[in-house]
C-alpha positions in Angstrom: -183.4 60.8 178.6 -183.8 61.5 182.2 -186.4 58.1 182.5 -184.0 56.5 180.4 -180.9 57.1 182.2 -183.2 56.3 185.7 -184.1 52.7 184.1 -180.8 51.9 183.0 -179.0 52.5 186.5 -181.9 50.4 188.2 -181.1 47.5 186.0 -177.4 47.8 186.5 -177.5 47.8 190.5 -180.3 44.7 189.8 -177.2 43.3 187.8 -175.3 43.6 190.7 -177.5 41.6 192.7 -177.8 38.9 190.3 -173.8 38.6 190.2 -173.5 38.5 193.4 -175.4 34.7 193.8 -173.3 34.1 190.2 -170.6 34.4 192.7 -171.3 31.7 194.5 -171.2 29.6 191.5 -167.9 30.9 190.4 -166.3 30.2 193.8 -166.9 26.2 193.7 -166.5 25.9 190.0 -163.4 27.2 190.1 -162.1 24.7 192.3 -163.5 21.7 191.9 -165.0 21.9 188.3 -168.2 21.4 189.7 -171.6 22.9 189.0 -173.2 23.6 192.4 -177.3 23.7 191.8 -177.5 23.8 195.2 -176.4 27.6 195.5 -180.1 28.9 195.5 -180.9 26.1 199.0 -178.0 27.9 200.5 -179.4 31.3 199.9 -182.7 29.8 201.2 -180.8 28.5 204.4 -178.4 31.2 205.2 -181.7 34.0 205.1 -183.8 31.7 206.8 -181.3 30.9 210.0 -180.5 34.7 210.0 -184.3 36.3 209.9 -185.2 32.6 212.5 -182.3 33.8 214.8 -183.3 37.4 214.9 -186.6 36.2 216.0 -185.5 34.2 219.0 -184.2 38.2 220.2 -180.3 37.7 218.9 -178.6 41.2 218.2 -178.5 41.5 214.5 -174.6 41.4 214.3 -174.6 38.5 216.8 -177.3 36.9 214.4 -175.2 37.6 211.3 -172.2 35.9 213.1 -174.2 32.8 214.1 -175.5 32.3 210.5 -172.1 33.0 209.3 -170.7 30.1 211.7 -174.2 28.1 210.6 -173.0 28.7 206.4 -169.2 27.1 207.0 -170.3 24.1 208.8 -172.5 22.8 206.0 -170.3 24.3 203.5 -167.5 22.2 205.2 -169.9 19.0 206.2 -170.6 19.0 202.2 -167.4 19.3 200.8 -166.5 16.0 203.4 -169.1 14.2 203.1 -170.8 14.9 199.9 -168.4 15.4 197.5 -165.1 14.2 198.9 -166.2 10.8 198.6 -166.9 11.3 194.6 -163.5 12.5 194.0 -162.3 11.7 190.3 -165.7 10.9 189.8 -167.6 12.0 185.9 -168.8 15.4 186.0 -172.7 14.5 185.4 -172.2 12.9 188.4 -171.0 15.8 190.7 -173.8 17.5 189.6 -176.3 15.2 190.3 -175.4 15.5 193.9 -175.6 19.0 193.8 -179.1 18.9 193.1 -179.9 16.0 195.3 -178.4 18.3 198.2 -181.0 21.2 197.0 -183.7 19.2 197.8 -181.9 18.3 201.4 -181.0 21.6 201.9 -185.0 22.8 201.1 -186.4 20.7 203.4 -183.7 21.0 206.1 -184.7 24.8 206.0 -188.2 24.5 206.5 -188.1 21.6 208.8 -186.2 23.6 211.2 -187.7 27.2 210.5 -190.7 26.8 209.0 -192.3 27.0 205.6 -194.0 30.9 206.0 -192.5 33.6 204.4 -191.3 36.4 206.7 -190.2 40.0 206.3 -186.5 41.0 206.5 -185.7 44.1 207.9 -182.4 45.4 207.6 -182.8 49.2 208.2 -182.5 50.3 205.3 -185.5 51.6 203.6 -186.6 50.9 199.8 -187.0 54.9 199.0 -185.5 56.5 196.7 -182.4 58.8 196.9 -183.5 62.2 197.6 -180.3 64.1 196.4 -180.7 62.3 192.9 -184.0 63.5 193.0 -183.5 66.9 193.8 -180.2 67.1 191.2 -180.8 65.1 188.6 -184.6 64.3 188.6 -183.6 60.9 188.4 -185.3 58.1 191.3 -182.9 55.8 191.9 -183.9 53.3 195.3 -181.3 54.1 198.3 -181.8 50.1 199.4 -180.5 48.7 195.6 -177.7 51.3 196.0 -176.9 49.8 199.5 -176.6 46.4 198.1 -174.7 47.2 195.5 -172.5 48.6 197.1 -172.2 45.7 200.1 -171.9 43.5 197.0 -169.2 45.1 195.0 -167.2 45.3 198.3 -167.5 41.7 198.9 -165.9 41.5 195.0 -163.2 43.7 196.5 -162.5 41.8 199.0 -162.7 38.3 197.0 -160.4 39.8 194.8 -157.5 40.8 197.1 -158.1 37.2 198.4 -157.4 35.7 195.5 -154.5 37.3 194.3 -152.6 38.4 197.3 -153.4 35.7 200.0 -151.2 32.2 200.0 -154.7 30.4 200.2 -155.8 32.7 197.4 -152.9 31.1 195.4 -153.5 27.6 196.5 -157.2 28.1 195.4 -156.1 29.2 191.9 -154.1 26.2 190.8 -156.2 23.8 192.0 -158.5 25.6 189.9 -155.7 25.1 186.8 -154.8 21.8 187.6 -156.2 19.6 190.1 -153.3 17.3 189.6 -150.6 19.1 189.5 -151.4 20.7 192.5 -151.6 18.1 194.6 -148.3 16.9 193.2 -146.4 19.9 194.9 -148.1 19.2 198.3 -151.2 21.6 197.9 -154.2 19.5 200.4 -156.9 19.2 197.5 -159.5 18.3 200.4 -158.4 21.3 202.6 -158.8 23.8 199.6 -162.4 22.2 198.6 -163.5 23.0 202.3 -162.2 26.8 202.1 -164.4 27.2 198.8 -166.9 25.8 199.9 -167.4 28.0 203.7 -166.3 30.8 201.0 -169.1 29.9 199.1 -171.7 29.5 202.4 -170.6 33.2 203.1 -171.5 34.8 199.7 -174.8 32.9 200.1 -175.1 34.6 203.7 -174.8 38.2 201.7 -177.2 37.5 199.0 -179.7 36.0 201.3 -179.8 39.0 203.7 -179.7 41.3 200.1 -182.8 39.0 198.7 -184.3 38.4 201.7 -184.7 42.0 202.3 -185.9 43.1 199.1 -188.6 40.0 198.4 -189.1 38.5 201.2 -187.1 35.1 203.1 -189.4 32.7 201.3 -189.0 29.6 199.7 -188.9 31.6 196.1 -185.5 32.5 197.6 -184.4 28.8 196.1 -185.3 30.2 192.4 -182.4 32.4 192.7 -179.8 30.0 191.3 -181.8 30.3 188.2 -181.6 33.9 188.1 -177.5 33.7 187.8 -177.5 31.2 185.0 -177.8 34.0 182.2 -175.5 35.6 184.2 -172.8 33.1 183.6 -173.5 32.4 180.8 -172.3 35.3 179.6 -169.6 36.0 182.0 -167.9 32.6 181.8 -168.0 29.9 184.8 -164.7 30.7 185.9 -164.4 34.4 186.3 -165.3 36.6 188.9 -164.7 39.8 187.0 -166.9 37.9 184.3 -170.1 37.4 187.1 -169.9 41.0 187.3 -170.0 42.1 183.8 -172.5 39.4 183.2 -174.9 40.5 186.2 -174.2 44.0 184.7 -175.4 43.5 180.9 -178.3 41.2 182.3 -179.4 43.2 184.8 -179.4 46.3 182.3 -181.2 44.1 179.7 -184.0 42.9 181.8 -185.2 46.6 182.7 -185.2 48.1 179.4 -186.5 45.4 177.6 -189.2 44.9 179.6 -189.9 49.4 179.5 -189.3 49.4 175.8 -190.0 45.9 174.3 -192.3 44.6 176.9 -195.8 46.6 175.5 -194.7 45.1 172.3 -195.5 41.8 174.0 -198.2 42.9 176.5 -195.5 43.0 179.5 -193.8 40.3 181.9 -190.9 39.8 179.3 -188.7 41.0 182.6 -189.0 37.3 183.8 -187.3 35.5 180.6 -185.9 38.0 178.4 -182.6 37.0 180.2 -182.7 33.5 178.9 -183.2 34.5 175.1 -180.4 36.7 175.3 -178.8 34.1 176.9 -179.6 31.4 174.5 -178.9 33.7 171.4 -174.9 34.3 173.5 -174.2 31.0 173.5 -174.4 30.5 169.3 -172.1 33.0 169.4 -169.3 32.4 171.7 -170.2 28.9 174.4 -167.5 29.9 176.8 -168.5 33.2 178.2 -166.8 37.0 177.7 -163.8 35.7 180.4 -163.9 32.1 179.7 -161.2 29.9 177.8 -161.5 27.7 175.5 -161.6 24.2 176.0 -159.9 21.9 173.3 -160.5 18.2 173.7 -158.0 16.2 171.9 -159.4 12.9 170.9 
């Protein structure tokens, strides 16, 4: 029970992670309807300017606000030059240019930072918790505890934003009704360029968190296919629903892979996610938090 318990909680703060780049997703989708592919490139870019910057001798808070600053420049740049001009524009094509900008974004990063992958080292050590140990014989790894816990804070926080905040408001119908929002004076373009910085900031957090753990590499980019499952289940449009999601998959992954994985002669870790995935969407398309979408024709 003890080994049980001990794979279980590892899986739910790997959850955690996985939500927290979901997030990301969530942020832009809500607003503007469109799918970002490019989430992973900005995790790529935001760990890659923060880990280049510390290198150059930059205090690590002064690095973290550089990078910030760096994340809401082309998180504003692309909402006013990529997307504004595709306004009203079909959905395939929104997407399209998210994935074009992946590849800008990839080779923008390593053009300007280089293509080696280099260590992250944000003081926090990948040991487990000794009190847990002592306690409750149970190893649990005092770095995913730290970013799970930076991450559900930043959920916190996104939270409040959203439903206390005047911007929060604006940001939520737009996300109703792009229309009728605009019709009682809400700037469209202005709230676009607040998700989008919003979304350059969560990919600051889950770079540094990622970066840490594997490594600021170009695999970083890979990430965005690590949230899909994850929304999937949660729903596109919910930020309570990224967390459950990152939760259940997270939890999935690590048991599978302990107590199905022999079964298969291991790695099931890798794509178990996408099965359960797969076998979710028979079942209900929309997500746990999603609404259904009734086209009338």
């Amino acid at each position: 029970m003890a080994f049980f318990i001990e794979t279980l909680i590892g899986g739910l703060l790997s959850g955690v992670m996985y939500a927290l780049v979901a997030l990301g997703f969530v942020l832009i989708y809500k607003a503007s309807g469109v799918f970002n592919f490019a989430q992973g490139a900005l995790v790529f870019f935001a760990a890659a300017t923060f880990v280049g910057l510390l290198e150059t001798g930059l205090p690590f808070w002064l690095a973290i606000v550089a990078t910030l600053a760096a994340m809401v420049v082309v998180g504003l740049a692309t909402e006013r030059f990529v997307l504004r001009p595709l306004v009203n524009q079909p959905q395939i094509t929104l997407f399209m240019v998210t994935i074009g900008l992946t590849f800008f974004l990839e080779g923008l990063t390593q053009m300007i930072w280089g293509s080696q992958p280099r260590a992250l080292d944000i003081g926090i050590e990948d040991v487990p918790v000794e009190w847990l140990i002592e306690r409750f014989n149970i190893s649990v790894s005092r770095f995913d505890v730290f970013a799970a816990s930076v991450a559900l804070v930043l959920f916190a926080v996104l939270a409040v934003f959203f439903q206390k905040t005047r911007i929060g408001r604006a940001l939520r119908a737009v996300a109703d009704d792009h229309q009728a929002a605009m019709s009682i004076g809400i700037p469209l373009q202005q709230i676009w360029g607040i998700v989008w910085a919003a979304a350059g900031f969560v990919a600051l957090v889950a770079g540094i968190m990622w970066g840490a753990r594997n490594g600021v590499q170009f695999a970083l980019t890979f990430t965005a296919l690590k949230a899909l499952p994850v929304l999937i289940l949660g729903g596109f449009e919910s930020i309570p629903g990224a967390i459950l999601g990152g939760l259940i998959i997270g939890a999935i992954e690590k048991l599978a892979e302990v107590y199905v994985g022999p079964m298969f002669g291991g790695g099931i870790e890798s794509w178990v996610a996408y099965i359960v995935a797969l076998m979710f969407l028979l079942v209900r398309p929309e997500g746990l938090f999603g609404e259904k979408h009734i086209d009338r024709v």
